[in-house]
C-alpha positions as CSV (number, residue, x, y, z in Angstrom):
1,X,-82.8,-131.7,-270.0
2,X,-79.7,-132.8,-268.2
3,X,-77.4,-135.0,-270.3
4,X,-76.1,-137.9,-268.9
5,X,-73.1,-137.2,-267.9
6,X,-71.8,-140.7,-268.2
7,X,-72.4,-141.4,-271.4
8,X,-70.9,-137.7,-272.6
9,X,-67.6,-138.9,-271.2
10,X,-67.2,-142.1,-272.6
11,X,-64.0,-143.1,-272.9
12,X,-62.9,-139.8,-271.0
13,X,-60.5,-140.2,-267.8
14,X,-61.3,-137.7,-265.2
15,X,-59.0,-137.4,-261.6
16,X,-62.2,-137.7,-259.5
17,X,-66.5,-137.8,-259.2
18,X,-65.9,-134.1,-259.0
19,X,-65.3,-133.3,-262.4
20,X,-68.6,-135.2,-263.2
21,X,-70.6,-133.5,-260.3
22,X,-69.4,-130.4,-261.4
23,X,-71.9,-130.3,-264.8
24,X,-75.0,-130.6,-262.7
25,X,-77.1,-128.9,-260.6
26,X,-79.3,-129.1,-257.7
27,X,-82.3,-127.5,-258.8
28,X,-81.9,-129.0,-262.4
29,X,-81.7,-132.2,-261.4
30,X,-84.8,-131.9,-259.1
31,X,-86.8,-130.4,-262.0
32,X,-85.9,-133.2,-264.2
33,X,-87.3,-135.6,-262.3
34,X,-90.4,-134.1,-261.3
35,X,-90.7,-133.2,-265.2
36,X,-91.0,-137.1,-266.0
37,X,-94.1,-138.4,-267.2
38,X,-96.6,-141.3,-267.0
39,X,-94.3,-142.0,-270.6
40,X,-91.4,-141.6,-269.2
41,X,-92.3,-144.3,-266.4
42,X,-93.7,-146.5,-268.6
43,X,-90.8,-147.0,-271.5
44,X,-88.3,-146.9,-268.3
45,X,-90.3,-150.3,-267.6
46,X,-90.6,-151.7,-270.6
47,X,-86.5,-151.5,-271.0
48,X,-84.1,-154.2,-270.4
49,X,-81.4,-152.0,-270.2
50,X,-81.7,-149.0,-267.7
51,X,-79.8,-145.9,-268.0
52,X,-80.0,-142.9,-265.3
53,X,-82.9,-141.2,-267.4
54,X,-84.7,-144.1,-267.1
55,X,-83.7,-143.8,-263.3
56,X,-85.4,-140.4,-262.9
57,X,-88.4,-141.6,-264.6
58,X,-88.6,-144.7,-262.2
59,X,-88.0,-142.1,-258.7
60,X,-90.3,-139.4,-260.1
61,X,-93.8,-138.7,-258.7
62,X,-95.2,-140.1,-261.9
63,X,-93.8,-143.7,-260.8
64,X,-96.4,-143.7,-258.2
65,X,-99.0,-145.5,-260.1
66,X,-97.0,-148.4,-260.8
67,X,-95.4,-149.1,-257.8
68,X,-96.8,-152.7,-257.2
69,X,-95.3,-153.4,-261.0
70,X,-92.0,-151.8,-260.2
71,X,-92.2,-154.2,-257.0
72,X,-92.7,-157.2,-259.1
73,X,-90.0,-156.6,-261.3
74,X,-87.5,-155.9,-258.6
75,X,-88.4,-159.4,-257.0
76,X,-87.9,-161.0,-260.2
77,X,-84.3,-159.6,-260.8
78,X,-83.7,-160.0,-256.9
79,X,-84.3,-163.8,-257.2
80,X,-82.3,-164.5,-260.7
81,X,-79.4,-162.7,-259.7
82,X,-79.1,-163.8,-255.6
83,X,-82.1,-166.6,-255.3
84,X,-83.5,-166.7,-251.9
85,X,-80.6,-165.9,-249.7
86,X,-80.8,-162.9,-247.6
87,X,-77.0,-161.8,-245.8
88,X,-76.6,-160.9,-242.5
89,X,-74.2,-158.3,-240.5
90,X,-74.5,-156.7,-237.8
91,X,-72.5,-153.2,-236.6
92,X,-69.8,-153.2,-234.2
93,X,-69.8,-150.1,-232.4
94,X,-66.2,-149.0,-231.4
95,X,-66.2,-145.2,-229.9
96,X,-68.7,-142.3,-230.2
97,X,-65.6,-140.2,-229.7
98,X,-66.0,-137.2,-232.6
99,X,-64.2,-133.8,-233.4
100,X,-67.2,-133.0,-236.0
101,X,-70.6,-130.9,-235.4
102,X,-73.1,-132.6,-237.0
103,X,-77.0,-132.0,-237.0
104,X,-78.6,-135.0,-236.9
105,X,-75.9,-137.4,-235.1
106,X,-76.2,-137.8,-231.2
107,X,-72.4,-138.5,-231.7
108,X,-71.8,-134.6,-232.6
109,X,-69.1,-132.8,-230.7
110,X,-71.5,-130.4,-229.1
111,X,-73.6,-133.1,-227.7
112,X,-73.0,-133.4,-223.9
113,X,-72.4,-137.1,-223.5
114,X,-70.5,-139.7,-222.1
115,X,-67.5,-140.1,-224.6
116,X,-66.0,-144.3,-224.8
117,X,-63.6,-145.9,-226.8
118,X,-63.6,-149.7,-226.2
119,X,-60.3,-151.0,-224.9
120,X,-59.1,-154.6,-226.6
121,X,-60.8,-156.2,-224.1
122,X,-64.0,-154.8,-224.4
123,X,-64.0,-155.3,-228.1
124,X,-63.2,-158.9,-227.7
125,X,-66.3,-159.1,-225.7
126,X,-68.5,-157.7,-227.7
127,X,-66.8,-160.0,-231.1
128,X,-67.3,-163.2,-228.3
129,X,-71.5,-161.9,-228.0
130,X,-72.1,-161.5,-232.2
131,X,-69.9,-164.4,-233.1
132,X,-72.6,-166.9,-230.3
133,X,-75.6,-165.1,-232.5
134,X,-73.8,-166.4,-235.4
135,X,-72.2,-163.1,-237.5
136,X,-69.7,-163.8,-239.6
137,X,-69.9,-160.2,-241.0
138,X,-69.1,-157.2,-239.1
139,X,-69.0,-153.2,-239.3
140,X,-67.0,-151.2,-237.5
141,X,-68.1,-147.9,-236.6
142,X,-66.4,-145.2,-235.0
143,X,-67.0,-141.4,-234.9
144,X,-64.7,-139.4,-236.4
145,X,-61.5,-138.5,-234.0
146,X,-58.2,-138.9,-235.6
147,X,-56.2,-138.4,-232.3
148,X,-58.4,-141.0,-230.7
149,X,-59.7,-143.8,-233.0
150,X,-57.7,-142.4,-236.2
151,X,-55.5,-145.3,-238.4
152,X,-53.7,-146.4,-236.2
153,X,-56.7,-147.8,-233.4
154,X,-58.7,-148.8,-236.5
155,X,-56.2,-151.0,-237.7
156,X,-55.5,-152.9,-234.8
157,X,-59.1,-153.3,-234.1
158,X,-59.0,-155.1,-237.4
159,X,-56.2,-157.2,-236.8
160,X,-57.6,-158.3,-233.5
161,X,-60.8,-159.0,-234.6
162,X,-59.5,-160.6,-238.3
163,X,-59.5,-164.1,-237.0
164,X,-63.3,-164.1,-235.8
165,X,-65.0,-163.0,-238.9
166,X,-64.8,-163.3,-242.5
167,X,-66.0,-160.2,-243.5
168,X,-64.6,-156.8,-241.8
169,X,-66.2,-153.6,-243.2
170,X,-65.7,-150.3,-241.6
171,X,-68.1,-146.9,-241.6
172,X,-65.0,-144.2,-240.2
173,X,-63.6,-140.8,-241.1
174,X,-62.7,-140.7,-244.7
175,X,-59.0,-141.3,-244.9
176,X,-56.0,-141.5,-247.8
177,X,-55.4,-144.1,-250.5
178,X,-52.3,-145.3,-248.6
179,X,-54.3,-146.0,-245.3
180,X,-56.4,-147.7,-246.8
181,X,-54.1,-149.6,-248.4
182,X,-52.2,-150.5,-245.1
183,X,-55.9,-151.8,-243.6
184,X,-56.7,-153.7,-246.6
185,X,-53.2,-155.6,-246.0
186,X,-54.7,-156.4,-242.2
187,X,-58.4,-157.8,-243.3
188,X,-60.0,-154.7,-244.6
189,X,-62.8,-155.7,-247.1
190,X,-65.2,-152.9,-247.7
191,X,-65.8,-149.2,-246.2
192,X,-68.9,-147.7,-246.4
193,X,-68.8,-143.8,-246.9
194,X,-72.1,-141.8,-247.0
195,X,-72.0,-138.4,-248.4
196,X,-75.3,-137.4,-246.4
197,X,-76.7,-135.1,-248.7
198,X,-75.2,-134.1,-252.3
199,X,-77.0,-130.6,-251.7
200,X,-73.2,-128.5,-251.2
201,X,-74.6,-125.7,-249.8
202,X,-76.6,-127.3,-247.8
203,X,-74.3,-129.9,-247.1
204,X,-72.2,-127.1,-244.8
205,X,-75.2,-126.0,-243.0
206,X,-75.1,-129.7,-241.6
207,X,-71.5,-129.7,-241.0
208,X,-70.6,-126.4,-239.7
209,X,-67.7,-127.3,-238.2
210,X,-64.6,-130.5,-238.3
211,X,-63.3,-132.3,-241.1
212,X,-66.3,-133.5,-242.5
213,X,-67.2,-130.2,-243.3
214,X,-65.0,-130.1,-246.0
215,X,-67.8,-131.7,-248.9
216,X,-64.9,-132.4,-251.7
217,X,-62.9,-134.1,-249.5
218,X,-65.8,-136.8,-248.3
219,X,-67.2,-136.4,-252.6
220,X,-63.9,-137.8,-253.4
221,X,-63.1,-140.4,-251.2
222,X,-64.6,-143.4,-252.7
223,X,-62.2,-142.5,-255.6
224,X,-59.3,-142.8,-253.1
225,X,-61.1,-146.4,-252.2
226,X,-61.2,-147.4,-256.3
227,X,-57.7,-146.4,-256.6
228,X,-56.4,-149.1,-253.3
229,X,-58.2,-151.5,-254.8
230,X,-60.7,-152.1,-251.9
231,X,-62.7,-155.0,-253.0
232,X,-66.6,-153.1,-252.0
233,X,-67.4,-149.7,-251.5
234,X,-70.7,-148.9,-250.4
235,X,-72.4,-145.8,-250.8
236,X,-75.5,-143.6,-249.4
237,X,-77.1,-140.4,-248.5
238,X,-79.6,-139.9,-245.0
239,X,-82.7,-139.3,-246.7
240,X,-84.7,-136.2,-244.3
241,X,-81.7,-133.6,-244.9
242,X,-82.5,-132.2,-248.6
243,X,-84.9,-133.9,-250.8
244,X,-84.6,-137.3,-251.2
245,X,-85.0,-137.8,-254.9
246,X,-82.4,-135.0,-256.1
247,X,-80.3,-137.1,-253.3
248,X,-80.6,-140.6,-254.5
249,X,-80.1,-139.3,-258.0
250,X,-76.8,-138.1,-257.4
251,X,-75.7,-141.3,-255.6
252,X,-76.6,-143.3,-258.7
253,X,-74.4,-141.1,-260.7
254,X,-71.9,-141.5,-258.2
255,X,-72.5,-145.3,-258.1
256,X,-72.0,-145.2,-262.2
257,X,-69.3,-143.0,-262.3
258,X,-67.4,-145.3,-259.6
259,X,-68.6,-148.6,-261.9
260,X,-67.0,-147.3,-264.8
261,X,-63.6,-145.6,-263.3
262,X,-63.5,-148.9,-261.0
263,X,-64.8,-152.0,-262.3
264,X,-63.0,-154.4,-260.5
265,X,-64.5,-153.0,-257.3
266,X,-68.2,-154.2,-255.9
267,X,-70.9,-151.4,-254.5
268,X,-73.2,-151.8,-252.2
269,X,-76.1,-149.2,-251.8
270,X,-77.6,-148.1,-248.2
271,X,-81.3,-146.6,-247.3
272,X,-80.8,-144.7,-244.2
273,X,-83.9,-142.5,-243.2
274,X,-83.1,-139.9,-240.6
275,X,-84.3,-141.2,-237.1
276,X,-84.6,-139.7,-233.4
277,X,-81.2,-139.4,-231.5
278,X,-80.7,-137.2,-228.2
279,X,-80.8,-133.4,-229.4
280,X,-81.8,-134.5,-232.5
281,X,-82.7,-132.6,-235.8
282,X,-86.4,-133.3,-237.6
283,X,-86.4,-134.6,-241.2
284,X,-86.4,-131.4,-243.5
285,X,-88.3,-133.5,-246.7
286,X,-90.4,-136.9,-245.3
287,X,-89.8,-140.2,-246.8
288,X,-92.6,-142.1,-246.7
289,X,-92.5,-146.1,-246.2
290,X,-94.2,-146.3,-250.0
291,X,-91.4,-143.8,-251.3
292,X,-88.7,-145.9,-249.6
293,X,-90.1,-148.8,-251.8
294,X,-90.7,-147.0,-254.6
295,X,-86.6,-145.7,-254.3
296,X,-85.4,-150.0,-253.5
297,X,-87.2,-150.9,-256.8
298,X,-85.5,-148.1,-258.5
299,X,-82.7,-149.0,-257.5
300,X,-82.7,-152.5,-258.3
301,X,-84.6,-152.1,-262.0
302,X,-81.2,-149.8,-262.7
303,X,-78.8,-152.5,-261.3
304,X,-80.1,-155.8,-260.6
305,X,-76.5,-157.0,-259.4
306,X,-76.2,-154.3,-256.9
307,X,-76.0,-154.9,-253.3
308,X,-79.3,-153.4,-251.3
309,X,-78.6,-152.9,-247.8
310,X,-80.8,-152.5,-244.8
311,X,-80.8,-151.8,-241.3
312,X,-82.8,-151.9,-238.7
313,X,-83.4,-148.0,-238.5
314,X,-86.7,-149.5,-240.0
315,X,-89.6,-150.6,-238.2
316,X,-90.5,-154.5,-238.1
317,X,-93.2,-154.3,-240.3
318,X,-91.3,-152.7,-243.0
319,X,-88.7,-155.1,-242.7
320,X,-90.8,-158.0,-243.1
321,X,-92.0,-156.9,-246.2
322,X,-88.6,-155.2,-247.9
323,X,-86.6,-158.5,-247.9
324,X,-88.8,-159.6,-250.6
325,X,-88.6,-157.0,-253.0
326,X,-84.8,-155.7,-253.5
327,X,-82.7,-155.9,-250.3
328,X,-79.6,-158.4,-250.1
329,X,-77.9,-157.5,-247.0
330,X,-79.5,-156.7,-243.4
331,X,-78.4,-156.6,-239.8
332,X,-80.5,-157.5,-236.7
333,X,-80.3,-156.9,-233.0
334,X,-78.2,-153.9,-233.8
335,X,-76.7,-151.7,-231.1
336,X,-75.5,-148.4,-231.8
337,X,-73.3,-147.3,-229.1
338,X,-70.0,-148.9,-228.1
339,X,-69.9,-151.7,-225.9
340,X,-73.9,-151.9,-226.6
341,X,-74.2,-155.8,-227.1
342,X,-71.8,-157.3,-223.9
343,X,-69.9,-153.9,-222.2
344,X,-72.1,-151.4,-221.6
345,X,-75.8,-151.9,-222.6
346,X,-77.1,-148.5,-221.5
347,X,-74.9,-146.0,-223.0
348,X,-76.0,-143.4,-225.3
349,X,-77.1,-144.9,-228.9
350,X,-76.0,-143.0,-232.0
351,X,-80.1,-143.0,-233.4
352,X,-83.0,-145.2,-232.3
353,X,-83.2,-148.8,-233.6
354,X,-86.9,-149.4,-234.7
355,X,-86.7,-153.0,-235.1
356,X,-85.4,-154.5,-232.2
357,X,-86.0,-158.4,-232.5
358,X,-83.5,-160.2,-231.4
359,X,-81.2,-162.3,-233.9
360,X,-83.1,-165.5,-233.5
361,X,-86.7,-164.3,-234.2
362,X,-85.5,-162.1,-237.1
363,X,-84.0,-165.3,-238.9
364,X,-86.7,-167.5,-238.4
365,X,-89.0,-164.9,-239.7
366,X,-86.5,-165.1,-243.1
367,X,-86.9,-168.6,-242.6
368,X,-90.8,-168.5,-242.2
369,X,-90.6,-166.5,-246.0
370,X,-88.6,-168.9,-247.6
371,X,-85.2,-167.3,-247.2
372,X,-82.1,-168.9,-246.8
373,X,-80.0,-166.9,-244.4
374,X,-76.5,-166.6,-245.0
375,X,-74.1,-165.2,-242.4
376,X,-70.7,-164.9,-244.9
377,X,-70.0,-162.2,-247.8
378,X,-71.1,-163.4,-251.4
379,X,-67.6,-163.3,-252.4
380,X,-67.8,-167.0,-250.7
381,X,-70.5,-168.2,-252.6
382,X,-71.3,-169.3,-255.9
């Protein structure tokens, strides 16, 4: 059996997650989990205090079984640690402009498409539509193209956007501790980096070609985040690549290792499933909607202050039952391509949305469920 790994180093400094990755493997890992029995499951329940054994246990076949208990817990420990309250953002699309081949992004380099990076303007336009639905928190989203939208666009989209919304948060091309230090100074409040798929040999078979082909440099990056002092990191792989339990077992020793090195700093976690996009690639492992639950409750029986974010790659009906049972954060009416919400409508999306309710009946269905919906970060609350 795998040790935990963060536990053994107690105490122990290390430069980066790398030196903790490093001790495991992939085909250990999975083994591990599917090795956990209807025991296992059940002590990993009865605990107060979860550890990552307990977390393999809770995302292992054997879980099955208890799912509806594992759902009842994770609503208890959802409402005593954020009460009824549900967060909204919603994604600002800025370019689909990228120097990286990627399988399963319709932004990929190879992908013959109209390229568009909004103009001040344009992005003004689009803030002006989301602020009248009533965001307050927004994430930027670019693809990755230093020459085009590298620090220097990003961080004067955040200063022109700063005095609109109280919450910036930006998904971009993994860049150095000292940018971003200099966005944090402009308004920066959390970056969201998403290793896709821990699997490192597979990982390049995904990302034959570009920057983000190089896996350490993307493994380590959230480090680079802890060490400027961002205030939330928020972390993730696109379950449909590899399989998605070896996948999410890795983030949460990510997400420990990070808690540990960086304590100061907040994590959110993220559930994307791989969906349709022009040229797109077919989910290698399938997801189901019951393991998707079964991998939220998980999450939240290991952390029940964790942020659980969701988006609205999900279908409606998944949705309306999800925002009972772990999830804190979720967007609505999202548009994936830039200018999609006031510029340019009918451009090329980076996936499909499933849900596509607009703002207003998404919130009243909150409302219907006895949420409160609340548009600004926790930070300001409480």
């Amino acid at each position: 059996m795998i040790q935990n790994d963060i536990a053994k180093n107690e105490g122990q400094k290390t430069n980066s997650f790398t030196e903790t990755f490093k001790n495991y493997t992939w085909d250990e890992v999975l083994h591990d989990i599917n090795s956990k029995t209807i025991n296992d499951v059940e002590h990993a329940l009865a605990t107060e205090k979860r550890d990552l054994e307990d977390f393999k246990a809770l995302i292992s076949p054997a879980a099955k079984p208890f799912l509806e208990q594992m759902a009842q817990i994770s609503r208890q420990l959802t409402k005593k640690r954020f009460g009824n309250t549900m967060q909204m953002y919603a994604p600002l699309y800025l370019s689909n402009e990228c120097q990286n081949i990627c399988t399963y992004c319709g932004f990929s380099f190879t992908n013959k498409i109209p390229r568009r990076t909004l103009t001040d303007a344009e992005i003004l336009k689009e803030v002006k539509y989301l602020k009248q639905k009533g965001f307050d928190h927004v994430l930027l989203v670019t693809g990755e193209a230093n020459q085009t939208v590298g620090v220097n666009y990003i961080n004067n989209a955040i200063k022109l956007i700063k005095p609109y919304f109280s919450n910036i948060t930006i998904e971009v091309q993994p860049l150095e501790k000292d940018e971003y230090e200099l966005l944090m100074q402009n308004g920066l409040y959390a970056v969201l980096v998403y290793q896709e798929t821990y699997h490192k040999e597979e990982y390049k078979k995904h990302h034959p070609k570009g920057k983000k082909s190089n896996f350490n440099y993307r493994l380590e990056t959230p480090d680079r985040l802890g060490q400027a002092g961002i205030h939330k990191i928020g972390l993730g792989a696109l379950f449909g690549l590899e399989d998605w339990r070896a996948d999410i077992f890795f983030t949460a020793l990510h997400l420990k290792y990070l808690q540990k090195q960086y304590w100061k700093t907040k994590y959110s976690i993220s559930f994307p499933r791989l969906r349709p996009h022009s040229g797109g690639l077919e989910p290698k492992v399938e997801m189901t909607d019951a393991d998707l639950v079964q991998l939220i409750c998980a999450y939240r029986l290991l952390d029940e202050d964790l942020e659980l974010s969701m988006s609205t790659r999900e279908s409606e009906h998944f949705r309306n039952n999800i925002v009972q049972l772990g999830i804190t954060s979720i967007s609505s009416e999202s548009k994936t391509n830039p200018g999609g919400y006031a510029v340019e409508p009918k451009s090329l999306e980076q996936f499909e949305i499933s849900d596509e309710r607009s703002t207003e009946d998404f919130t009243q269905m909150l409302k219907d469920q006895g949420l409160e919906v609340v548009w600004k970060d926790w930070e300001h609350f409480g």
